[in-house]
C-alpha positions, 0 to 999 in steps of 0.5 A: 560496471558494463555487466548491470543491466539494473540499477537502484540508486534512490536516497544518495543526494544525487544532483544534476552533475551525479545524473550526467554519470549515470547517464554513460551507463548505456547497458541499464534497462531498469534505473530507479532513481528516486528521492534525489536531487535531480532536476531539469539539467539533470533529466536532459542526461537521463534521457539519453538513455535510449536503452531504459524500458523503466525509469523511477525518478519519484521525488526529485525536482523535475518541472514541465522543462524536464518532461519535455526530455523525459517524453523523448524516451519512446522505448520507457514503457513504465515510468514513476514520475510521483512527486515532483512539480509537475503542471498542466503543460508537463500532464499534457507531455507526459500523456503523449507517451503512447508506449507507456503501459504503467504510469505514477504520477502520484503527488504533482497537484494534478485536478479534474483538467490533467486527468482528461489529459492523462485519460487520453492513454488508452494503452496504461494497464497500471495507473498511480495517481495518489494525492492529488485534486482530483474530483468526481469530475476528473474521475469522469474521464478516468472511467474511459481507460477501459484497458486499466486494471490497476487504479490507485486513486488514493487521497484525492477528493471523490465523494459518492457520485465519483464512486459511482463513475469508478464503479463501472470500471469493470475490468479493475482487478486492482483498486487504491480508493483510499482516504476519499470522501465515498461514504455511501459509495461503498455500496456502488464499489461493491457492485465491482464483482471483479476487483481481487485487491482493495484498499478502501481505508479511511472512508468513514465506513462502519458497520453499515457500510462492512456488510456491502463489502463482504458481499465482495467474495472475490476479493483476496487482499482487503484494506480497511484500516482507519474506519469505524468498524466495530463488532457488528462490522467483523461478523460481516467481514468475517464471511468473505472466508477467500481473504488471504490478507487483511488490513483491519487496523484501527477501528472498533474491534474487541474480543467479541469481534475477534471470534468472527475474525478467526472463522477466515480459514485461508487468512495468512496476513492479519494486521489487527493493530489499534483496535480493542483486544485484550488478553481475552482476544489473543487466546482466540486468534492463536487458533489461526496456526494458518497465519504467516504474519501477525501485527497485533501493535497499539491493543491491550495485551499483556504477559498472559496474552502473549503465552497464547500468541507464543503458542503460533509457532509458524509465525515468520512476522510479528508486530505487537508494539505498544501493549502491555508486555513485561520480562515474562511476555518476552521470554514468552515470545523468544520461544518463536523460534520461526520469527524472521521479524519482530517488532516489540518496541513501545512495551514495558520490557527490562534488562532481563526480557531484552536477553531474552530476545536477544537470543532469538538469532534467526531474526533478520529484523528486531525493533525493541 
């Protein structure tokens, strides 16, 4: 296949002696190659391929030896190396990469040490170092990337003080400071006026906290799930009218939260799963005839409250597992003749209601 100048191989058991194959394919710019079994050897043969400008090589079994071959691709200018084995010498290899624009790193035991290793490349535009140890010391040396615009810091150990280093990183436009322990540094992100996407998910933030980041009002996508937000919290998030995409999933948020929630006029995306809506609920979110996708999972809704969300015709994706729904809420539902993908499993549906959507012929996906 001499044509492909792009391959996606992840997921086939690919080893060592599979690698050495792939590795003739000389025309390949791209390859991603995640979630195999490649280790060392097999690197050595990837990194013949002195053509590639990207390479995912995610979750395979690569150590310090195999990113010695990797750093000899000096044409690579984004690599995703998250989930390997990689230590102290394979960070300090990799940060010799100067090409590099885009880096995952993600998932390798990375702390406060390797970040001054990796902070030393000044030319990443696009950093992903989820799951790691990194502290607040390590984001210390983080900050000094000045040219970074895109930072996901997710899952690491950053409390207030290292929010407060993040802060200043004033060209972010794009920041993943999920499942941290920032608390009261929400207020020191919210200072970051520039950022238009954020995921600050599973940071304790409540009520309190909502009102600091609804002061961000140029944010267009917002992840917020897995906090503490209640009905006080939604008036607040409620007032950044600019959102497009909002991720609100599993807090506090009942029917009166919901009126605040439908005033965001330009919202196309809302998942709103696992909070505590009912029936009551639905009636005012079906007002949002704006909304593409809907995920509306793990709430209190039964047959009556999907009559309402039936009424959303331009609905292309809906998520409203695990509610309360019967044959006649799925005979409700198979009227949404505009749904590409629907998720309606983990409800109280029968034979009847399973003909029912089994006539939807325009969905692309189904779970039920």
């Amino acid at each position: 296949m001499k044509q492909l100048t792009s391959l996606i191989i992840s997921g086939n058991q690919i080893g060592d002696k599979e690698a050495k194959f792939i590795s003739e394919m000389k025309q390949l710019t791209s390859l991603d190659i995640y979630n195999n079994r490649i280790g060392d050897e097999g690197v050595k043969s990837i990194s013949e391929m002195k053509q590639l400008v990207s390479l995912n090589i995610y979750n395979n079994r690569i150590g310090d030896e195999g990113v010695k071959s990797i750093i000899e691709m000096k044409q690579l200018t984004s690599l995703d190396i998250g989930g390997n084995r990689i230590g102290d010498e394979g960070v300090k290899f990799i940060s010799e990469m100067k090409q590099l624009t885009s880096l995952n790193i993600s998932e390798n035991q990375i702390g406060d040490k390797e970040a001054t290793f990796i902070s030393e490349m000044k030319q990443l535009t696009s950093l992903n170092i989820y799951n790691n140890r990194i502290g607040d010391e390590g984001v210390k040396s983080i900050i000094e990337m000045k040219q970074l615009k895109s930072l996901d810091i997710g899952r690491n150990q950053i409390s207030v003080e290292g929010a407060k280093f993040i802060s200043e990183m004033k060209q972010l436009v794009s920041l993943n400071i999920y499942n941290n322990r920032i608390d009261e540094g929400v207020k020191s992100i919210s200072e970051m006026k520039q950022l238009t996407s954020l995921n600050i998910a599973e940071n304790r933030i409540g009520d309190k906290e909502a009102k600091f980041i609804s002061e961000m009002k140029q944010l267009t996508s917002l992840d917020i799930y897995n906090n503490r937000i209640g009905d006080e919290g939604a008036i607040f998030i409620s007032k950044m009218k600019q959102l497009t995409s909002l991720n609100i999933y599993n807090n506090r948020i009942g029917d009166e939260g919901v009126k605040s929630i439908i005033e965001m006029k330009r919202l196309t995306s809302l998942d709103i799963g696992r909070n505590r809506i009912g029936d009551e609920g639905v009636k005012f979110i079906s007002e949002m005839k704006q909304l593409a996708s809907l995920d509306i999972s793990e709430n209190r809704i039964g047959d009556e409250g999907v009559k309402s969300i039936s009424e959303m015709k331009q609905l292309t994706s809906l998520n409203i597992s695990e509610n309360r729904i019967g044959d006649e809420g799925a005979k409700s539902i198979s009227e949404m003749k505009r749904l590409k993908s629907l998720d309606i499993g983990g409800n109280q549906i029968g034979d009847e209601g399973v003909k029912f959507i089994s006539e939807m012929k325009q969905l692309a996906s189904l779970n039920k």
